[in-house]
BAMAR-97799 format. One record per residue (C-alpha): x, y, z; chain; residue in one letter. Coordinates in Angstrom, 1 decimal. Example, Ala and Ser with C-alpha at 12.3 -4.5 7.8 and 13.67 -1.06 7.14 Angstrom:
// residues 2
X  Y  Z  chain  resn
12.3  -4.5  7.8  A  A
13.7  -1.1  7.1  A  S
// end
This chain:
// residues 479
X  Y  Z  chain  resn
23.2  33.7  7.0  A  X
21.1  30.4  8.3  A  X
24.6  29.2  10.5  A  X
23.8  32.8  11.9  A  X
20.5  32.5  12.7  A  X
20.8  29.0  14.0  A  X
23.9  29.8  16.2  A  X
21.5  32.8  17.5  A  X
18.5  30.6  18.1  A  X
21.3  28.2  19.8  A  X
22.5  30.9  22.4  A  X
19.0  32.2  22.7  A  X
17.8  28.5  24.3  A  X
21.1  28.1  26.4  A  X
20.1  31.3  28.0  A  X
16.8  30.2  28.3  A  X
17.5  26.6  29.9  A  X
17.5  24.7  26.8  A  X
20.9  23.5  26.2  A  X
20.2  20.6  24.0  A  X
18.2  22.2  21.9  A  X
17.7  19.9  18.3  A  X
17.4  22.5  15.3  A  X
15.4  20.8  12.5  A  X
15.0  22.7  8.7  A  X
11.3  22.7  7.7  A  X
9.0  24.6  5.3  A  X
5.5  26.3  5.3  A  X
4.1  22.9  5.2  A  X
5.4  21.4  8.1  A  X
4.3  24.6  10.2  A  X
1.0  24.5  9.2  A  X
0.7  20.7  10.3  A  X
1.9  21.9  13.2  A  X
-0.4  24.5  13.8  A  X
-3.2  22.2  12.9  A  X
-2.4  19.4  15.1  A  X
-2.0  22.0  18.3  A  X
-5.6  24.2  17.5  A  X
-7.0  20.7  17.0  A  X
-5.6  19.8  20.3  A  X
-6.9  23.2  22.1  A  X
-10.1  23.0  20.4  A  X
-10.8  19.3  21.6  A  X
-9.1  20.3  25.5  A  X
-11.8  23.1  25.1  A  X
-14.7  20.7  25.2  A  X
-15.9  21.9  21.4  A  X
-17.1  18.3  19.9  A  X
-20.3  16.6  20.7  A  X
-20.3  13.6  23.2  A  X
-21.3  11.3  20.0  A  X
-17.8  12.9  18.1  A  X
-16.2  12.3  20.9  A  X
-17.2  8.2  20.8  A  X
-16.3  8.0  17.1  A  X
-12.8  10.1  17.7  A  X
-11.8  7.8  20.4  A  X
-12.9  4.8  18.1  A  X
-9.9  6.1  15.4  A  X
-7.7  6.5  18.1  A  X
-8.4  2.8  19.4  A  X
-7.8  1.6  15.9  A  X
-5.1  3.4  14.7  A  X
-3.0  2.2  18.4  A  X
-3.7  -0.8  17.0  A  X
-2.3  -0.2  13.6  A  X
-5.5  -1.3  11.7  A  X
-6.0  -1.2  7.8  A  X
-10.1  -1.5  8.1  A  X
-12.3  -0.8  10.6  A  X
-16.0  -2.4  10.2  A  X
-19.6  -1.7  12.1  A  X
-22.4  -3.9  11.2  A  X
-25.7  -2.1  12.3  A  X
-28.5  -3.9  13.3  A  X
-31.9  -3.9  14.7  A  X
-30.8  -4.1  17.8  A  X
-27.1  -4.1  18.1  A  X
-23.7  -3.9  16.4  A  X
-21.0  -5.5  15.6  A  X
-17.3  -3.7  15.6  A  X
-14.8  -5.9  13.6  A  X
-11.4  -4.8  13.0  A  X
-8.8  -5.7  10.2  A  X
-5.7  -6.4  11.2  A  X
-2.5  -7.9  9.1  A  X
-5.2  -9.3  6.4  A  X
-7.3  -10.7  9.3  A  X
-10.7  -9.8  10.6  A  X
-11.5  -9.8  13.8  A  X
-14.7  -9.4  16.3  A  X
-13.8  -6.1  18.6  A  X
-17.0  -5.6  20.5  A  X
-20.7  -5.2  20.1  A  X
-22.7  -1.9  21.1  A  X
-26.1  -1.0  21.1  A  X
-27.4  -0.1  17.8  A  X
-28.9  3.2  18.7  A  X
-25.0  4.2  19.4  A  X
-23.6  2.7  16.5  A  X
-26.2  4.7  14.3  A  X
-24.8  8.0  15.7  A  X
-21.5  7.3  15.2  A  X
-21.6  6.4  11.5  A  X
-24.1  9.8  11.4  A  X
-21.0  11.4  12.8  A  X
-18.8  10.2  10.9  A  X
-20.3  11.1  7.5  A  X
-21.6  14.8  8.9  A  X
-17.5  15.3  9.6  A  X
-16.5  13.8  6.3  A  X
-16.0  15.9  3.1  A  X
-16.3  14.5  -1.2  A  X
-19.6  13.4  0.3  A  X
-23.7  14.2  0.0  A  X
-25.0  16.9  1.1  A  X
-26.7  14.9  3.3  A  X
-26.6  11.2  5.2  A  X
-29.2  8.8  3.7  A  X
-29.8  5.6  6.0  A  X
-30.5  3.9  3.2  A  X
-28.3  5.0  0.4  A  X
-24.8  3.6  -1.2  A  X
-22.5  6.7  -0.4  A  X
-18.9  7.3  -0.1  A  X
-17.6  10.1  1.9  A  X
-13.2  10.8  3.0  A  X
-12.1  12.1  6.5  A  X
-8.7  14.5  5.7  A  X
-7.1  15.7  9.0  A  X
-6.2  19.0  8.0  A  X
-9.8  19.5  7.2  A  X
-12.0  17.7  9.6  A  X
-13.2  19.3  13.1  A  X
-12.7  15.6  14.5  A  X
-9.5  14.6  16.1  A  X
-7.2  12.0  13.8  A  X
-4.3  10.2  15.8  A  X
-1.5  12.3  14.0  A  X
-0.6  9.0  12.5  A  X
-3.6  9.2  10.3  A  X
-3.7  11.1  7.0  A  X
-7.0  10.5  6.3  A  X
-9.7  7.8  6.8  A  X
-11.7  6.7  3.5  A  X
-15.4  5.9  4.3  A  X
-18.3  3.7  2.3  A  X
-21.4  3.2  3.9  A  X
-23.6  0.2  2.4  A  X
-27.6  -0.3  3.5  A  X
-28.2  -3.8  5.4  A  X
-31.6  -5.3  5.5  A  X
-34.2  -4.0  8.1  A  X
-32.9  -0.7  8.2  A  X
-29.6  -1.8  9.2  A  X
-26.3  0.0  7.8  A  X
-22.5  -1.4  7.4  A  X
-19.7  1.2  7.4  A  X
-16.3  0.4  6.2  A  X
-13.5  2.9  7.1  A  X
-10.3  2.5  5.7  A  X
-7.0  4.1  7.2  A  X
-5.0  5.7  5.5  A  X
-1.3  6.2  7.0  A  X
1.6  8.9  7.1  A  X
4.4  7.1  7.9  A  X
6.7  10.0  6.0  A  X
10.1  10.3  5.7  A  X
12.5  12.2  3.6  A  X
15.2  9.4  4.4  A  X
16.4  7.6  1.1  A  X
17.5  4.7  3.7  A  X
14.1  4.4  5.1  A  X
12.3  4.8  2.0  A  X
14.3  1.8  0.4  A  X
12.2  -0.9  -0.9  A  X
13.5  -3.6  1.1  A  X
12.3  -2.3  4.4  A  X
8.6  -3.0  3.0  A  X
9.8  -6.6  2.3  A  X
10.8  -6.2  -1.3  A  X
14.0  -8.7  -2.1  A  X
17.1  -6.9  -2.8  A  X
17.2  -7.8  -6.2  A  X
13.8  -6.2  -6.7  A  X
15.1  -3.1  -4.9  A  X
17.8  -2.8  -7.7  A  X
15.1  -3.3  -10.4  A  X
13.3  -0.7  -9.3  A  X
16.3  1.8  -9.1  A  X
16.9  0.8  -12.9  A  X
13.2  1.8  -13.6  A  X
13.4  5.1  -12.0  A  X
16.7  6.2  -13.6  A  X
14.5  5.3  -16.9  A  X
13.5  8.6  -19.0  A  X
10.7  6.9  -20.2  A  X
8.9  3.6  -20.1  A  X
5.8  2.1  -18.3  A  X
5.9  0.4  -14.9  A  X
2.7  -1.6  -13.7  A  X
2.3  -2.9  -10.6  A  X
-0.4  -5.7  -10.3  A  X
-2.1  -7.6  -7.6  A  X
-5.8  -8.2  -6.3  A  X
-7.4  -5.9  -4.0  A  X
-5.7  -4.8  -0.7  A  X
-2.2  -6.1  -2.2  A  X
-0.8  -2.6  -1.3  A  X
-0.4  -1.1  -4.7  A  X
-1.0  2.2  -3.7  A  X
1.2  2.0  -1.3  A  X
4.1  0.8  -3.3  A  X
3.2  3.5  -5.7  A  X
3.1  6.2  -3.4  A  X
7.0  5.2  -2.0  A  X
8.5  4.7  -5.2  A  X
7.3  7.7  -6.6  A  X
8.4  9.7  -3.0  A  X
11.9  7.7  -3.4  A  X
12.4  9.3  -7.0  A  X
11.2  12.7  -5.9  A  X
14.2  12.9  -3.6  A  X
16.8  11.1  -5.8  A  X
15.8  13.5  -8.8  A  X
16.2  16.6  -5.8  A  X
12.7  17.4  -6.0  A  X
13.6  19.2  -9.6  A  X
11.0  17.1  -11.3  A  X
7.1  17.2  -12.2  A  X
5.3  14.8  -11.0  A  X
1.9  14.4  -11.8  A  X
-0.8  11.8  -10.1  A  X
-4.9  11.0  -11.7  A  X
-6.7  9.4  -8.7  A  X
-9.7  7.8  -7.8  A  X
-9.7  9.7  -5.1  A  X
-6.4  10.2  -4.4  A  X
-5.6  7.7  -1.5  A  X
-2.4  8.9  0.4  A  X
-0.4  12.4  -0.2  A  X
2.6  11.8  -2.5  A  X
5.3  14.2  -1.1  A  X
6.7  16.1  -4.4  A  X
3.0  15.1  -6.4  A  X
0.4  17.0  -7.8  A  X
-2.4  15.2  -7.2  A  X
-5.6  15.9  -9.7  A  X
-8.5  13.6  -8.0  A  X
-11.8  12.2  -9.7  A  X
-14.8  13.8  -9.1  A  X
-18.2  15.0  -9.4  A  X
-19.3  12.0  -10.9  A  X
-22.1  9.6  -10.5  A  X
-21.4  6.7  -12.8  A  X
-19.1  4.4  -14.5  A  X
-19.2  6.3  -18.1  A  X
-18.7  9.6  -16.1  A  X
-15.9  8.3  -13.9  A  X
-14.4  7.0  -17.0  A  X
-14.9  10.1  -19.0  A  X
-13.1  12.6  -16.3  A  X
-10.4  9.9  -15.9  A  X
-9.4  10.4  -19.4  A  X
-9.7  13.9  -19.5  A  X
-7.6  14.4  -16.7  A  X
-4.8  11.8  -17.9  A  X
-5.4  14.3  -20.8  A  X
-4.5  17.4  -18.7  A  X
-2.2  15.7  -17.0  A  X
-0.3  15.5  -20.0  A  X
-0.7  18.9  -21.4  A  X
0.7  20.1  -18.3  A  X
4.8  19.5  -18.4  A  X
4.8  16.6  -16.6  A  X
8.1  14.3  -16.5  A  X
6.3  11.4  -14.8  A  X
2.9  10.6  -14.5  A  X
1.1  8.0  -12.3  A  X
-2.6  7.4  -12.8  A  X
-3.5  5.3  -9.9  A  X
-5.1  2.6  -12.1  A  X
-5.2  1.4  -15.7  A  X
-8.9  0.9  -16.0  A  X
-10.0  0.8  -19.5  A  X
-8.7  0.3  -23.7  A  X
-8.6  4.2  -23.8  A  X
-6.6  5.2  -20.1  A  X
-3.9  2.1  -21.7  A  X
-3.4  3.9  -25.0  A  X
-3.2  7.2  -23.6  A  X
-0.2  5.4  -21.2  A  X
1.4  4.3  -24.0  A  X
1.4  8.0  -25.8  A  X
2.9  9.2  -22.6  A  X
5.5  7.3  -22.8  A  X
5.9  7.7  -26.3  A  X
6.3  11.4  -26.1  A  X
9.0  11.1  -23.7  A  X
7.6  10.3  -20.2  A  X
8.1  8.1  -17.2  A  X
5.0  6.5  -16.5  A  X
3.6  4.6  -13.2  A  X
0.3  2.9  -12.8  A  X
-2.0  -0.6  -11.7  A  X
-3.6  -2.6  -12.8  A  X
-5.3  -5.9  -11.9  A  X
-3.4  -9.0  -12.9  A  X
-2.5  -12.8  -11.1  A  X
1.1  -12.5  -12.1  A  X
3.4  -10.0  -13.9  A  X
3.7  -11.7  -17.3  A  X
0.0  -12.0  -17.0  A  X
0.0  -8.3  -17.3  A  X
0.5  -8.5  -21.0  A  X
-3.2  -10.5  -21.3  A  X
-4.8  -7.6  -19.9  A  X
-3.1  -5.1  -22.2  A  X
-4.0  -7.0  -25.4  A  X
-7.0  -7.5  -24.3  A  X
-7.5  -3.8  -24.3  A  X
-6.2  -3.6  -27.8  A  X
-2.8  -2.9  -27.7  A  X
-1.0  -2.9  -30.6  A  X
1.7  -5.4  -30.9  A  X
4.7  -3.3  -31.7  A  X
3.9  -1.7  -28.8  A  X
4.1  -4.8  -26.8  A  X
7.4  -5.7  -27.9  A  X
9.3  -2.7  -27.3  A  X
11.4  -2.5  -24.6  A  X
11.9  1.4  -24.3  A  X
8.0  1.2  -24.0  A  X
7.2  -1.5  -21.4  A  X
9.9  -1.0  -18.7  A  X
8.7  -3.0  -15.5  A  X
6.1  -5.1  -14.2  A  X
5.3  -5.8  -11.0  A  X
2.9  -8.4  -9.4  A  X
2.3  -8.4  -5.4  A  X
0.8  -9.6  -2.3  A  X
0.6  -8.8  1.4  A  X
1.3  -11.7  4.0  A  X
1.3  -11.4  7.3  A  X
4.8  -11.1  9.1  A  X
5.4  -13.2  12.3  A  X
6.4  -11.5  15.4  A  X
10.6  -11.5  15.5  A  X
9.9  -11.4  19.3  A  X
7.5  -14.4  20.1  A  X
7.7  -16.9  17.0  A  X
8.7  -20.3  17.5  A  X
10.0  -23.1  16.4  A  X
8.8  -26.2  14.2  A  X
9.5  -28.5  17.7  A  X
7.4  -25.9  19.9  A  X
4.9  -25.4  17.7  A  X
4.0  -29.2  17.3  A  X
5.1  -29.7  20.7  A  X
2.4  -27.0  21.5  A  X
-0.7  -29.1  19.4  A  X
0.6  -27.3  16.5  A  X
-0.3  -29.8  12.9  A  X
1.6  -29.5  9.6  A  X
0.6  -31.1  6.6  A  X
2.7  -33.3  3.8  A  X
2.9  -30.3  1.6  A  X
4.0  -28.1  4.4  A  X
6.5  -30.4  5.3  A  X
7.7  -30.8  1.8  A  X
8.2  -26.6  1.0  A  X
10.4  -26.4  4.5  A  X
12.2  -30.3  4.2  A  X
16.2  -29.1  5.2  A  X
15.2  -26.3  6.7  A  X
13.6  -26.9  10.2  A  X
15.4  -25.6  12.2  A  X
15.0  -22.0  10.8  A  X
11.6  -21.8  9.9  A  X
9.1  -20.3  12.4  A  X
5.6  -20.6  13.7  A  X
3.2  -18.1  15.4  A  X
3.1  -18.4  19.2  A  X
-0.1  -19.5  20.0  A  X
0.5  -17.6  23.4  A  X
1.3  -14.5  22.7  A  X
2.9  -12.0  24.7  A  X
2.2  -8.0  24.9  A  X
5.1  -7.7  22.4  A  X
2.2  -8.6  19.3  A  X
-1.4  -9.4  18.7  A  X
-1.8  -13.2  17.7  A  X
2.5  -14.1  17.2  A  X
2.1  -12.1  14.3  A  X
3.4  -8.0  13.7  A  X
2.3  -6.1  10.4  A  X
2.8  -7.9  7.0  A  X
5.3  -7.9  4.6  A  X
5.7  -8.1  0.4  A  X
5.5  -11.2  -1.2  A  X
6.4  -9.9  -5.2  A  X
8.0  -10.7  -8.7  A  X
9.9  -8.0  -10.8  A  X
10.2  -8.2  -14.5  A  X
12.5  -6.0  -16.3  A  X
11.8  -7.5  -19.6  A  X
13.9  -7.1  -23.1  A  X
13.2  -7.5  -26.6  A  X
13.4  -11.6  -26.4  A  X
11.3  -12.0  -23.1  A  X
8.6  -9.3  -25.0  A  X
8.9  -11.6  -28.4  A  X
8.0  -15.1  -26.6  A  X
5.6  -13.3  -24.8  A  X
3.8  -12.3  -28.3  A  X
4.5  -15.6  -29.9  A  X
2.1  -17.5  -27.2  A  X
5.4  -18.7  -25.8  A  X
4.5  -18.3  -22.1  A  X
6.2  -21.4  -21.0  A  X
9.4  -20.6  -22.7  A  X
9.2  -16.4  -21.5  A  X
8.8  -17.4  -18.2  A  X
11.9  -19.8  -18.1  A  X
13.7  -16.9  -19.9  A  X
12.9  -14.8  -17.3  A  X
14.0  -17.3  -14.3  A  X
17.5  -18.2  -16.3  A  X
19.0  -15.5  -18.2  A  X
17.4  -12.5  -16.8  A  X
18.0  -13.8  -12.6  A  X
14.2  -13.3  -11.8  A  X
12.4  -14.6  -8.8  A  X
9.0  -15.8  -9.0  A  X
6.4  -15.0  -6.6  A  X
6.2  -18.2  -5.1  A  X
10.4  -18.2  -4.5  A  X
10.0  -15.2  -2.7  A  X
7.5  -16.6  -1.0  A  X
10.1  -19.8  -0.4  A  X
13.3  -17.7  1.0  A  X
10.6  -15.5  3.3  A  X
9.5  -19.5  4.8  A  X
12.6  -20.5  5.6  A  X
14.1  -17.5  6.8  A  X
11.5  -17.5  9.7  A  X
10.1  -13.9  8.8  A  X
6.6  -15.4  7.6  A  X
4.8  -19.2  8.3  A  X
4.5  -21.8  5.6  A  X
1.0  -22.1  6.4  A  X
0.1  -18.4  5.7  A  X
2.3  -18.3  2.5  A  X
0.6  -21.3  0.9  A  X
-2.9  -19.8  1.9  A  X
-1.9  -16.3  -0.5  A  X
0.3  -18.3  -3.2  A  X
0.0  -21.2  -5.5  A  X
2.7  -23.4  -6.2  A  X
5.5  -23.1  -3.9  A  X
5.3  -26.8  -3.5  A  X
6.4  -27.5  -6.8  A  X
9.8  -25.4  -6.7  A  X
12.3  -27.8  -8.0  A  X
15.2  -28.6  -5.3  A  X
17.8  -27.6  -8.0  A  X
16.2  -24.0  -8.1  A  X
16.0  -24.0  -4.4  A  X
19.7  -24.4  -3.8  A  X
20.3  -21.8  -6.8  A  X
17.8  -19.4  -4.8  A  X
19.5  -20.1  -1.0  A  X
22.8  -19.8  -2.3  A  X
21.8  -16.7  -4.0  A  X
20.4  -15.4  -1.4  A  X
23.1  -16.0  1.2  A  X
25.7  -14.0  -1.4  A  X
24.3  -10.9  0.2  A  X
// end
């Protein structure tokens, strides 16, 4: 019946001078986005928002052409500063009168939603942009844009507006790991994990490390390798990015700490009482959220979360700080995978040069430098300090920088003994893992990120032994 009604629709275009017409399968969901994105469109064409919407929509557009994470205004007395994050970096964009910048934040907030009732100069207050909600135009790249506005002395105000991308696809190739900058030996780890019944995976890192977003395409990956015939449950904080296959039960209505802690547990709770097969609270964030992770997965679930932690064997400090029993910590069917990451800007593939042009070009390396790239000069790269249109600054997006632990019952036993030493040589030897710093080391000398930038995010890569270097290259180069 559908190879009817497509060979109908086929004939129908030929007639109507549309012979290569592309068919493409799509549910309720994509039509509605659709619709939304071409009423928007009319409604905008028709002259409907204010000149001050206008300003701020064209300010999203401007950013998101630019493929910003952050966007930042600093209000004044008299004027404004517009900075702009970009690949980890801040930079100045322009200053405007105050006056405008005022009623563009104002804007902002009035089209916001999970806000006040009303905008308070002076006031702490969060508020969310969602496309399919807001009467101001997003660039259709944009899913939503996640707003805090902070009070600055002398009536002044500081907005930061984070973006939150689509960047969808229902392509297992596209979705794989590696094209984030995983390794491929983490992209095999964390197809072991998801083929797991049960267990916990944590993925660590500061701040802005991209857990979220790692989060979001593993969990998007396993909805489509499953065939979409799973539950999948998320508990978020507000939730940050729509998880294709995910029902996502947000935080809110609360006004402090103890609240927000209070619903997050109640709706881990729920969560549970409503037949999930994997769960995903978006962050660990106390003793009681950890033990109700561990009944999860106890009770036969497949469990993904966060948490802050330098490294991934440091993850285990935080959960026994939080009380974890020990048997708990040593079980393997329990503790599944840890993650630890970091974001590092990615050099241009077009415009990056080499270690002679770079010096050549007043371009200084220190000792240390020298010593993390020595026998490999010729295939390490440098930004170009003149950059062509191809990039902003020799430098395009940023890329993972990570370590995967899939641990077993001896790595989990040394780990509990105090053994750290010892668990992490385990780890490097008989279980083949890569230390955050290595991957840092084969991402150097492959030319895809600059020493300099790697040493500035992690510690240590100085100190990789030349034996393990040659073990890493020529494990590597096996590929």
């Amino acid at each position: 019946m559908k190879h009817h009604l497509v060979q109908m629709l086929r004939e129908i275009a030929t007639r109507k001078g549309y012979p290569n017409l592309t068919i493409y399968e799509v549910n309720l969901k994509d039509i509605r986005l659709l619709y939304e994105a071409s009423l928007k469109t009319v409604q905008n064409n028709g002259q409907d928002l204010l000149p001050v919407e206008k300003r701020a929509s064209m300010l999203l557009f401007e950013c998101a052409e630019m493929r910003v994470s952050d966007l930042h205004i600093k209000v004044y007395d008299a004027e404004a500063d517009i900075y702009i994050r970009k690949d980890g970096d801040m930079e100045l964009l322009r200053q405007i009168e105050s006056n405008t910048a005022h009623s563009i934040l104002a804007s902002l907030y009035n089209n916001a939603d999970d806000s006040d009732a009303t905008y308070k100069i002076n006031a702490y207050q969060a508020a969310r942009i969602v496309a399919s909600k807001s009467r101001l135009a997003l660039p259709p790249v944009i899913q939503a844009v996640r707003l805090q506005f902070n009070p600055l002395g002398q009536g002044g105000r500081y907005l930061i507006a984070r973006f939150l991308y689509t960047d969808k696809s229902e392509k297992q190739k596209e979705m794989d790991p590696t094209r984030f900058g995983f390794h491929h030996s983490h992209a095999e780890s964390f197809s072991r994990m998801r083929n797991l019944p049960i267990g916990i995976n944590i993925i660590s890192g500061p701040t802005g490390s991209g857990k979220s977003t790692t989060l979001k395409n593993l969990l998007e990956l396993l909805y489509i390798e499953k065939k979409k015939k799973v539950n999948i449950i998320s508990i978020e904080d507000p939730p940050e990015y729509e998880i294709d296959g995910t029902a996502q039960l947000p935080i809110t209505n609360v006004e402090t700490e103890a609240q927000r802690g209070e619903e997050y547990r109640k709706a881990i709770t729920a969560a549970l009482r409503s037949d999930p097969d994997i769960i995903m609270p978006g962050e660990a964030r106390d003793a009681e959220v950890i033990n109700l992770l561990f009944t999860a997965a106890m009770t036969g679930h497949q469990v993904w979360t966060s948490l802050h932690a330098n490294n991934a064997l440091a993850i285990f400090d935080r959960l026994k700080d939080q009380g974890v029993d020990e048997f708990k910590l040593t079980d393997p069917e329990l503790i599944t995978g840890l993650v630890a990451q970091r974001l590092v800007r990615k050099l241009c593939a077009q415009c990056s040069i080499t270690l002679t042009e770079y010096i050549a070009s007043g371009g200084e390396i220190s000792d240390t430098d020298r010593k993390i790239i020595s026998g490999h000069e010729t295939s390490v790269r440098f930004p170009n300090p003149r950059a062509k249109k191809c990039c902003r600054d020799g430098y395009n997006g940023r890329t993972i920088l990570a370590e995967v632990i899939e641990p077993d019952s001896k790595l989990l036993r040394l780990v509990a003994e105090g053994k750290r030493e010892d668990a992490q040589h385990y780890w490097l030897t008989s279980l083949h893992g890569m230390a955050l710093k290595e991957h840092a080391w084969l991402k150097i000398i492959s030319g895809e990120i600059c020493v300099m930038d790697a040493v500035n995010k992690i510690s240590g890569i100085d100190n990789i032994t030349e034996e393990r270097k040659k073990y890493l290259f020529s494990r590597d180069n096996e590929i």
